[in-house]
SERO-4910 file (N, C-alpha, C, O; in steps of 0.05 Angstrom, whole numbers):
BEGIN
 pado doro    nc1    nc2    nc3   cac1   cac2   cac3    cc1    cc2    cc3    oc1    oc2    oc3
  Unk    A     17    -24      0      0      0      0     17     25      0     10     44    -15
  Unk    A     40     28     15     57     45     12     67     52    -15     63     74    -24
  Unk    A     84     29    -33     74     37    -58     61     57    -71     70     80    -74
  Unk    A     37     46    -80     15     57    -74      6     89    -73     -5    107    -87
  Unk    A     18     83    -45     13    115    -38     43    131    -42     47    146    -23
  Unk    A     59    132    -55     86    140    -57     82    148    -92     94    166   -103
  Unk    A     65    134   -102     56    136   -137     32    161   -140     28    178   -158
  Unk    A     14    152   -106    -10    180   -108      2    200   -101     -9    220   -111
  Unk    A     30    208    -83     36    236    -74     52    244    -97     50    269   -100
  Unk    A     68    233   -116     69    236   -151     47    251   -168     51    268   -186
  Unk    A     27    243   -160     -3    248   -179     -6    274   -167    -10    294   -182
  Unk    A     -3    276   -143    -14    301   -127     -5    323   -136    -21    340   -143
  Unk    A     26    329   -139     45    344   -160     36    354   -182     35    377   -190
  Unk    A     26    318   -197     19    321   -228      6    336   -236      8    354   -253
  Unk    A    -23    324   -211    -45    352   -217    -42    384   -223    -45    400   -241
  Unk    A    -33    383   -194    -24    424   -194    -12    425   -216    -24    441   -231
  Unk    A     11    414   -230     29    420   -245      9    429   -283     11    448   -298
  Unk    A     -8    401   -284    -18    403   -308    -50    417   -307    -63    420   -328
  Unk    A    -57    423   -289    -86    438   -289    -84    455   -260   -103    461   -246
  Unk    A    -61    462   -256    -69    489   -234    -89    480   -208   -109    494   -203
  Unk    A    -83    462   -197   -101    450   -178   -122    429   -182   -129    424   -205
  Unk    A   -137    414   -155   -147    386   -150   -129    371   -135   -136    356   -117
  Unk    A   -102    374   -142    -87    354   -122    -89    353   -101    -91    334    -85
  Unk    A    -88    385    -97    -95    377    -57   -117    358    -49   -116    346    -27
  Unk    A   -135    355    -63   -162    339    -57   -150    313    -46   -159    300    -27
  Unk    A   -127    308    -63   -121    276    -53   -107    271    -29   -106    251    -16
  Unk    A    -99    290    -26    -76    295     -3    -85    273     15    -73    251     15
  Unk    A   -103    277     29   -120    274     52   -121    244     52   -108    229     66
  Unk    A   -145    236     27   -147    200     20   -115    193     20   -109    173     33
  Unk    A   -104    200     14    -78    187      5    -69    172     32    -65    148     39
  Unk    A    -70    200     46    -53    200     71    -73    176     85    -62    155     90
  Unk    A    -90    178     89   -109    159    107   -113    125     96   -118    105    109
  Unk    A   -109    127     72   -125     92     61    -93     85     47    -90     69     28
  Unk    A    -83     91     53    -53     86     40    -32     92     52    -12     80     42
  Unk    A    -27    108     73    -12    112     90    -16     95    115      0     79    124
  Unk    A    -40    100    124    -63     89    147    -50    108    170    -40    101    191
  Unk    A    -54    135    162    -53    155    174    -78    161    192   -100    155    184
  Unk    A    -74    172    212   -104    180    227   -113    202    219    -99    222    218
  Unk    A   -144    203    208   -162    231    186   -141    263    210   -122    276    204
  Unk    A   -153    262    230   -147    284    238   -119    293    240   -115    317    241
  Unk    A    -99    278    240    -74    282    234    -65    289    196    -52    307    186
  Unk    A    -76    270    188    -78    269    163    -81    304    142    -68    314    123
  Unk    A   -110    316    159   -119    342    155    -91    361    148    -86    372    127
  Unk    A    -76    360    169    -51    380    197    -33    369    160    -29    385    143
  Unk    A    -25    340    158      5    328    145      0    345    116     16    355    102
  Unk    A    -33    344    113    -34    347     79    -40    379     78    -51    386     58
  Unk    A    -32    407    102    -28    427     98      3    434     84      9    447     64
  Unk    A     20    419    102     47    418    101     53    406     68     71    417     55
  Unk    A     40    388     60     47    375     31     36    404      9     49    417     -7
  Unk    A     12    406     16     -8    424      0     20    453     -7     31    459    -29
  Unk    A     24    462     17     42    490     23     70    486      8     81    501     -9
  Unk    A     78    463     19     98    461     -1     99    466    -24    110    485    -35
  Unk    A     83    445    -34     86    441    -66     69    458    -74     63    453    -97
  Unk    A     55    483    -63     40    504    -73     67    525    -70     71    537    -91
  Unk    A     83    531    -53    110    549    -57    123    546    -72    133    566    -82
  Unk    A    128    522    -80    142    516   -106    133    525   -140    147    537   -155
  Unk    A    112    517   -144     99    521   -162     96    549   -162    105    561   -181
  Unk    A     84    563   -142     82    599   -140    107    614   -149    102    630   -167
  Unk    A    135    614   -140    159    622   -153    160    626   -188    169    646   -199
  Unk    A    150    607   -198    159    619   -224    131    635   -239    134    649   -259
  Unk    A    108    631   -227     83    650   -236     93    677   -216     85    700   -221
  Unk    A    105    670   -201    117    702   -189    138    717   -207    134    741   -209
  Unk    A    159    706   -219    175    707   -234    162    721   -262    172    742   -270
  Unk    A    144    710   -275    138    714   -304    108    732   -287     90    734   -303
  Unk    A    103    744   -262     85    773   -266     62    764   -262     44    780   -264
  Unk    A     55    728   -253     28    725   -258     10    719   -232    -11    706   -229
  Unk    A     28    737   -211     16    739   -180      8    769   -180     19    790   -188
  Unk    A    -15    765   -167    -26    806   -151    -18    798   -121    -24    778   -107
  Unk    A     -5    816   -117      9    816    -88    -10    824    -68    -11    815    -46
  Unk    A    -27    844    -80    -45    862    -62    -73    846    -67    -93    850    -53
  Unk    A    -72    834    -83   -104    815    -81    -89    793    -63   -100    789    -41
  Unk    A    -72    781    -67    -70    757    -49    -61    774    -17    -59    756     -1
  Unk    A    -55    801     -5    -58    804     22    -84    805     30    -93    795     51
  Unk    A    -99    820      7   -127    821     17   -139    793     12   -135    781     34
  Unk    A   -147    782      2   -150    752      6   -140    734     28   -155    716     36
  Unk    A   -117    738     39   -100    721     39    -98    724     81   -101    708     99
  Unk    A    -93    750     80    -89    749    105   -122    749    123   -115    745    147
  Unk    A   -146    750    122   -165    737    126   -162    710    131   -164    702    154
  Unk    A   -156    690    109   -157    654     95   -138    651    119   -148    643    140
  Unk    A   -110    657    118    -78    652    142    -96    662    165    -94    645    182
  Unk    A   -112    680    174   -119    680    214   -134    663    218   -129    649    238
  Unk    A   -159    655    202   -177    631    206   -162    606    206   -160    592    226
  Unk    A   -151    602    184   -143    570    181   -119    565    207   -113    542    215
  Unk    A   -107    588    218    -88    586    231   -109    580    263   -107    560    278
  Unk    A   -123    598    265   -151    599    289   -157    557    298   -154    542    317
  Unk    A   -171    555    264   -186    523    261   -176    508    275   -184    492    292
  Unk    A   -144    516    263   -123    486    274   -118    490    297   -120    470    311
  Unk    A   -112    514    310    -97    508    342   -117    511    358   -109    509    381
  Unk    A   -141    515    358   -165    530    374   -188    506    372   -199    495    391
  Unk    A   -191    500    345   -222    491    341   -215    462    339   -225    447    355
  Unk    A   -199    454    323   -201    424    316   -186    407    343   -192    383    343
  Unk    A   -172    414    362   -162    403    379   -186    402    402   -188    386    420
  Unk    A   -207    426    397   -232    423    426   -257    405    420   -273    397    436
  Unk    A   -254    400    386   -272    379    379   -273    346    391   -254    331    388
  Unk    A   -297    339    405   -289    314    425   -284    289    399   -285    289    375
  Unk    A   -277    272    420   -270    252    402   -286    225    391   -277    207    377
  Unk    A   -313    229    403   -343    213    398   -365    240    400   -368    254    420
  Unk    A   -376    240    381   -388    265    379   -417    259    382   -425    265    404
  Unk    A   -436    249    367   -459    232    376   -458    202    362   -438    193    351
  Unk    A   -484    188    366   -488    166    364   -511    163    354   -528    175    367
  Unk    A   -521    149    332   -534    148    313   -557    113    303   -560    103    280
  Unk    A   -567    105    324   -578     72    317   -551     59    329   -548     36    319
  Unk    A   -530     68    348   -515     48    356   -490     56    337   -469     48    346
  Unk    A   -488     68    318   -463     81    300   -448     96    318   -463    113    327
  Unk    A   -428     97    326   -413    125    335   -395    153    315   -372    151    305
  Unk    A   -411    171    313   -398    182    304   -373    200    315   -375    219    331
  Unk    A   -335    187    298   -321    203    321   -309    223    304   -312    226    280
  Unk    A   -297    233    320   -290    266    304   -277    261    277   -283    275    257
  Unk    A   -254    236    276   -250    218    256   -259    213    227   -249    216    205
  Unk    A   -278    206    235   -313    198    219   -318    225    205   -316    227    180
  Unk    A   -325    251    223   -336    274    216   -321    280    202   -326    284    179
  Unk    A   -300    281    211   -278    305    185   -269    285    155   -266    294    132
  Unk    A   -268    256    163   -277    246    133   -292    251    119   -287    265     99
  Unk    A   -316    244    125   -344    257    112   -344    290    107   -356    297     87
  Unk    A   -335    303    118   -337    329    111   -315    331     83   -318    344     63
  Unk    A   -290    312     91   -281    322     67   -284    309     40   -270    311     20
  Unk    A   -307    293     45   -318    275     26   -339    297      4   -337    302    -20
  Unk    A   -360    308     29   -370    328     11   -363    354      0   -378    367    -14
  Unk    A   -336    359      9   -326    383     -7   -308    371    -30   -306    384    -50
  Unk    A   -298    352    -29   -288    332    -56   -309    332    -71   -301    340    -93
  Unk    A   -340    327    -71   -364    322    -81   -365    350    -97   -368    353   -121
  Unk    A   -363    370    -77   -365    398    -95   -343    409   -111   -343    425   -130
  Unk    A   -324    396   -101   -290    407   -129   -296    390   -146   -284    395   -167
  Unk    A   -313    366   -148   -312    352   -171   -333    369   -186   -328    380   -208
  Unk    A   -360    372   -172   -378    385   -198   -371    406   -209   -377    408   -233
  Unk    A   -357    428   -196   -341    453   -204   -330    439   -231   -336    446   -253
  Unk    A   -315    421   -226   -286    404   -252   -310    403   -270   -307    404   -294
  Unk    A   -326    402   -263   -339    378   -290   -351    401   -305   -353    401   -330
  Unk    A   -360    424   -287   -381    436   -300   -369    455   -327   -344    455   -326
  Unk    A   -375    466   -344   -365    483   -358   -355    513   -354   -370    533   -358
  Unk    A   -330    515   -347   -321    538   -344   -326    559   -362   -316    563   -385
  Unk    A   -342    571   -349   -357    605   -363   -339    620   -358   -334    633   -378
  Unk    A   -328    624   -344   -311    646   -328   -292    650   -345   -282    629   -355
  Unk    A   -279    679   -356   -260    677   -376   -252    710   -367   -265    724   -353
  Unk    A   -225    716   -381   -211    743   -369   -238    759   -380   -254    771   -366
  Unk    A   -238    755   -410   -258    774   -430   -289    775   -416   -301    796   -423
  Unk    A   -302    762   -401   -323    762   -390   -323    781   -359   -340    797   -352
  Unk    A   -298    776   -345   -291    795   -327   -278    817   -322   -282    825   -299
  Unk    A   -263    830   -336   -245    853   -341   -266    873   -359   -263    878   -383
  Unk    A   -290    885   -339   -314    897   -354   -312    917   -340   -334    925   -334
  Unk    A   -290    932   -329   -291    964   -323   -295    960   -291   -285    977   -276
  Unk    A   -310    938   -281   -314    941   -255   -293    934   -228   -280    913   -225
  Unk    A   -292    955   -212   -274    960   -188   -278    928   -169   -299    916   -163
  Unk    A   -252    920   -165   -255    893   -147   -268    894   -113   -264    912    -97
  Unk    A   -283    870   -107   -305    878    -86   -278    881    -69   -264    863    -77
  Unk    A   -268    893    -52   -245    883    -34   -255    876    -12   -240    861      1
  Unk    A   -285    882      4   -284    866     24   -297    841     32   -296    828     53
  Unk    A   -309    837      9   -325    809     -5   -304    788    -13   -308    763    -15
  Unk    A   -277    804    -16   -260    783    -29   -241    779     -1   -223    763      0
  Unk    A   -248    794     16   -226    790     48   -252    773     62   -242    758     78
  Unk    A   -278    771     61   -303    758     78   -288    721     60   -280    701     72
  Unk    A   -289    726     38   -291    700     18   -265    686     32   -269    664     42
  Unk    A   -233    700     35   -218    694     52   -225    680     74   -219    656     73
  Unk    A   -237    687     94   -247    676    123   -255    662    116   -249    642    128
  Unk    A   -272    657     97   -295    628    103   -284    608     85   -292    585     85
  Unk    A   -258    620     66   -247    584     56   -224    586     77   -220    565     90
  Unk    A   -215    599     80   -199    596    108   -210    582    127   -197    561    127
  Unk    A   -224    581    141   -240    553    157   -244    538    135   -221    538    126
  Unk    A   -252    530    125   -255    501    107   -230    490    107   -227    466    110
  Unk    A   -210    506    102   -188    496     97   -170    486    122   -157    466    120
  Unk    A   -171    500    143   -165    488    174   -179    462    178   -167    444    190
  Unk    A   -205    459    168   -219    436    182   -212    413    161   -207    390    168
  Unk    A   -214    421    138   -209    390    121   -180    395    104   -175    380     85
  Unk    A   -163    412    110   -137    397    104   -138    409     75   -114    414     73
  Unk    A   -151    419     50   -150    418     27   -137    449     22   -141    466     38
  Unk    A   -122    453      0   -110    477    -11   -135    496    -13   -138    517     -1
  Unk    A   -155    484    -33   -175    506    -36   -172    527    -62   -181    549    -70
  Unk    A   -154    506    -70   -156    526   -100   -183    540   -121   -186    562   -131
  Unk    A   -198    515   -121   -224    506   -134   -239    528   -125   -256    539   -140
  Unk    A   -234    535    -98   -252    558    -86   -248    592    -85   -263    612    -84
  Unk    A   -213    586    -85   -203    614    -92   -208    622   -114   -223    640   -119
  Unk    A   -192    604   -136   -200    625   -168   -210    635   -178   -203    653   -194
  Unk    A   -245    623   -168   -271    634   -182   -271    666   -169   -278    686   -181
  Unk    A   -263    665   -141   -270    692   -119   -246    709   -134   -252    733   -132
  Unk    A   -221    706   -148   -214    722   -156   -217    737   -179   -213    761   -183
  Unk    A   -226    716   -198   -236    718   -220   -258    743   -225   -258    763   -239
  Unk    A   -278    728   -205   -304    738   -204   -310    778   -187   -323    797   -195
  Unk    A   -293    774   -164   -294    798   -144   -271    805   -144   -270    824   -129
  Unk    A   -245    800   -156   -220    810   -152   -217    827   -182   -209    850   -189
  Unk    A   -227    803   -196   -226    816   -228   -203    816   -241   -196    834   -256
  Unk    A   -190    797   -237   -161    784   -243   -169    759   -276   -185    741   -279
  Unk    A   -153    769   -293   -146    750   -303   -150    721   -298   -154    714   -274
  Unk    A   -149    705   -315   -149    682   -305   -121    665   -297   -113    650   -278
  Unk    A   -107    677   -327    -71    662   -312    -69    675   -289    -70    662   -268
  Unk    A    -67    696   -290    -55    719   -254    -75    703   -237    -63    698   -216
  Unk    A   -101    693   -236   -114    686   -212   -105    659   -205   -106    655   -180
  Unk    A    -96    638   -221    -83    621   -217    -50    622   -200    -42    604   -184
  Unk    A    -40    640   -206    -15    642   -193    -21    653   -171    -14    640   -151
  Unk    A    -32    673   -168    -41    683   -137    -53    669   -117    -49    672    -92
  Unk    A    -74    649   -132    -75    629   -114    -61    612   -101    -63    610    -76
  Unk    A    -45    598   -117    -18    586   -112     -2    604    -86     11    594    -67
  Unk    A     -4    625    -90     19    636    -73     11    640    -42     25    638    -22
  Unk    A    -31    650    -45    -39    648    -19    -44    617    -14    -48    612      9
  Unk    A    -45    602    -27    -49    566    -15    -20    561      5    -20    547     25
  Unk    A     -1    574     -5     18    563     -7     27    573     39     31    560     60
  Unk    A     23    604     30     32    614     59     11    612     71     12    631     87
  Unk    A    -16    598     75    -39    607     93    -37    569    101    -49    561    121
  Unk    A    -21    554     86    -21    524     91      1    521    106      6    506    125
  Unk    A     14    536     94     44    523    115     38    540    138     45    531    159
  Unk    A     23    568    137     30    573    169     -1    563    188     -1    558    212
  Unk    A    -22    562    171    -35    535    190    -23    507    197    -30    497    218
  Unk    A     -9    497    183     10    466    200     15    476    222      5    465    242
  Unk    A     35    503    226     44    513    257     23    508    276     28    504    300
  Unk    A     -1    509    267    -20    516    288    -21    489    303    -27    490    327
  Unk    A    -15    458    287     -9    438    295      9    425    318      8    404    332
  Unk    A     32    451    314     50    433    323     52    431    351     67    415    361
  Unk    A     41    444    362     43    437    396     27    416    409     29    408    432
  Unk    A     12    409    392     -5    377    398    -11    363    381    -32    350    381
  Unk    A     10    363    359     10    339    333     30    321    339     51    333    344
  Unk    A     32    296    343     63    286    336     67    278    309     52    260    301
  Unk    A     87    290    289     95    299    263    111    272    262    132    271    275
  Unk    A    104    252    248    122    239    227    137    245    207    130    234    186
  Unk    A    161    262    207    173    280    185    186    271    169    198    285    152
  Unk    A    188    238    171    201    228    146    181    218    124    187    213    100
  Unk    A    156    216    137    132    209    112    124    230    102    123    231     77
  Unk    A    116    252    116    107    276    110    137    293     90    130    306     70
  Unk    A    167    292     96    175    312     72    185    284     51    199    289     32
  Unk    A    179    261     55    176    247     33    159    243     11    167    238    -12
  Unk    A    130    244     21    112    260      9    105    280     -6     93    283    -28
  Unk    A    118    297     13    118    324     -5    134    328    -21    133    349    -35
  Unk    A    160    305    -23    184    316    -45    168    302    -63    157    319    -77
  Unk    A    161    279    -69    145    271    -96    122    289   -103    122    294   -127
  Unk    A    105    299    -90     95    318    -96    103    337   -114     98    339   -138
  Unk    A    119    354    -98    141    370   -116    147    371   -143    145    388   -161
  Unk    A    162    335   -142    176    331   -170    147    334   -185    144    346   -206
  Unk    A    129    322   -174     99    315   -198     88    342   -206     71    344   -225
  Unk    A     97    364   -191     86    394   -206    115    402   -227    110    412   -249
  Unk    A    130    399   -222    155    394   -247    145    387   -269    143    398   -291
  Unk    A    138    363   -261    133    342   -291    110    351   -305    108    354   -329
  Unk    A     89    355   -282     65    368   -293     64    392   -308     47    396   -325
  Unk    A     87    414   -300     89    441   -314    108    433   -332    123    451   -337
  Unk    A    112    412   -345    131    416   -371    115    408   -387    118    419   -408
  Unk    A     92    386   -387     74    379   -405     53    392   -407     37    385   -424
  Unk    A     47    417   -389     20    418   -384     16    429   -418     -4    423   -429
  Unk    A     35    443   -430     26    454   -458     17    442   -477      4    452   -495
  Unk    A     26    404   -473     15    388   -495      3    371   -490      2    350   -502
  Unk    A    -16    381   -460    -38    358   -464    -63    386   -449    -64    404   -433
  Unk    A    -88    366   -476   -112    389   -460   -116    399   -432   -124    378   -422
  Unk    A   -117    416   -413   -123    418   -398   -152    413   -390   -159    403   -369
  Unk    A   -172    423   -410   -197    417   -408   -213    379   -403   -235    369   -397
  Unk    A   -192    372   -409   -198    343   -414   -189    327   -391   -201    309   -379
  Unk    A   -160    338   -387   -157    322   -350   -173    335   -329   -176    324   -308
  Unk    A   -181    355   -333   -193    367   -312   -224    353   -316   -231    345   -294
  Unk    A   -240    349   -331   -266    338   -319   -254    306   -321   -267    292   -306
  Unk    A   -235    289   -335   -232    263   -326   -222    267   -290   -233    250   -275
  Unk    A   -208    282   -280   -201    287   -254   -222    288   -237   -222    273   -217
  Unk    A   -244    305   -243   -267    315   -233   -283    283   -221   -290    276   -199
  Unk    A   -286    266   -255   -296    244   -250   -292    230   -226   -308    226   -208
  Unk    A   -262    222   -229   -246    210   -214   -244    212   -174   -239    197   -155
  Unk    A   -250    234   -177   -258    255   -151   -280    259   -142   -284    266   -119
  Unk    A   -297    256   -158   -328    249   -145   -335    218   -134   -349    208   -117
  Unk    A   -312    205   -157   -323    177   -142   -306    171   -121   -314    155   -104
  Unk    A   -279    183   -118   -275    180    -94   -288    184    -68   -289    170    -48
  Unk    A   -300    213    -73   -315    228    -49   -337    208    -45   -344    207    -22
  Unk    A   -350    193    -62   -371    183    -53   -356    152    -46   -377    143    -35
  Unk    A   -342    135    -45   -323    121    -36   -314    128     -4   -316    109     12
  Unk    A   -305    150      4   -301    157     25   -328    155     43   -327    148     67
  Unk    A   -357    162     29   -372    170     50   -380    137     56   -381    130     79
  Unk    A   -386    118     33   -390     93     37   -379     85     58   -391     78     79
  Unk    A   -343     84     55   -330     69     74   -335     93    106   -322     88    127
  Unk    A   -344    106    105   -341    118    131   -368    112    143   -369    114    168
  Unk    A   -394    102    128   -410     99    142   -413     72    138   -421     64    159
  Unk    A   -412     54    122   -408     41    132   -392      8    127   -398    -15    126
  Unk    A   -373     21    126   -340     -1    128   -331      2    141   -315    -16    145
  Unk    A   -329     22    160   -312     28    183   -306     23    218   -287     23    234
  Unk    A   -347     15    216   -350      4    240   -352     25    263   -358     20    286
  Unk    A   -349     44    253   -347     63    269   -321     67    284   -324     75    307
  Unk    A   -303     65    278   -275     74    290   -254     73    269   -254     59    249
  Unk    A   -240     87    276   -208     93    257   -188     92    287   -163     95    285
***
């Protein structure tokens, strides 16, 4: 299974590299059904993978002009106090059997799988759906919302504390849409706030995580290499086309996850 999971933190790379995000989605499964990592640890390991290999990738869209510095503070520093808040405040006060259901226990475990089952459920229909959104549809004279796009910050900023995921899927549109950014520049800016609002939520971990740091920057170096590999091909293969096969692929996981959590699991991890 290790294997396995040493070929998916590869893929994870691939993704970001050849369609600008989804990988983080996997982070999480990877870490849990292939690692046999515990979900709530799992959340904390796949900030640290996500941040990485989102800093990496951000450097050279920083380089070639395709980051807004001032949309990603305003964005950004909102997304970094919450997600930083989630981890050291909220997810550690969450009990560890939460209710009980016909004799099911639901434990915090359980919850944050399923939760990140159904936000997998929603990055996939986003993938699948047809992207309307285009520079030429948004670059129509109008002033960017700035505090709609610092509210939009906070609230994927918690999502992102609680289930571990980059959150790309959720940024781009908000920049696109209320920032009024381009679409390449909203891509890179994302990247750049995924990148520092992930790595400095892990901190929020570390005083009551114990960090396996040889799986976790092993992880993340394949990662890495797979946004490499991914940004040298991404020009000769459709992007439109891995992204809803991805989409596919990611919905049936999400719904895979919720099966085995309700009921393959028995109720404990």
């Amino acid at each position: 299974m290790e294997i396995f999971g040493y070929l998916a933190s590869l893929i994870i790379g691939l993704s970001l590299g050849l369609i600008g995000g989804g990988g983080s989605i996997l982070t999480v499964p990877v870490l849990v059904y292939l690692f046999q990592v515990n979900p709530v640890i799992a959340t904390a390991y796949s900030l640290f993978v996500v941040g990485a290999t989102s800093l990496v990738g951000a450097i050279p869209k920083y380089r070639q002009g395709d980051v807004d510095l001032r949309t990603a503070l305003i964005f950004g520093i909102p997304s970094i106090t919450a997600v930083f808040s989630i981890r050291k405040f909220v997810v550690p006060a969450i009990p560890q059997e939460l209710f009980t259901v016909g004799g099911f226990v639901v434990t915090k475990s359980i919850f944050m799988m399923l939760l990140f089952a159904m936000l997998m459920i929603a990055a996939a229909i986003i993938m699948l759906k047809n992207n309307t959104v285009t520079a030429d549809n948004q670059e129509n004279g109008n002033k960017s919302n700035t505090t709609l796009v610092a509210l939009q910050g906070a609230m994927e900023g918690s999502i992102t504390g609680l289930v571990g995921a980059g959150g790309g899927f959720l940024i781009i549109p908000v920049l696109v849409l209320f920032s009024k950014l381009p679409m390449k520049k909203a891509v890179g800016t994302s990247l750049l706030i995924i990148a520092v609002k992930s790595l400095i939520g892990f901190t929020g971990d570390l005083g009551h995580t114990v960090i396996d740091w040889h799986l976790l920057l092993t992880v993340s170096a394949l990662a890495i290499g797979g946004i490499f590999i991914g940004n040298r091909f991404s020009k000769k293969v459709p992007a439109e086309k891995l992204k809803k096969g991805f989409g596919w692929f990611v919905l049936v996981m999400g719904i895979y996850i919720i099966i085995h959590e309700l009921f393959l699991s028995n109720g404990v991890h």
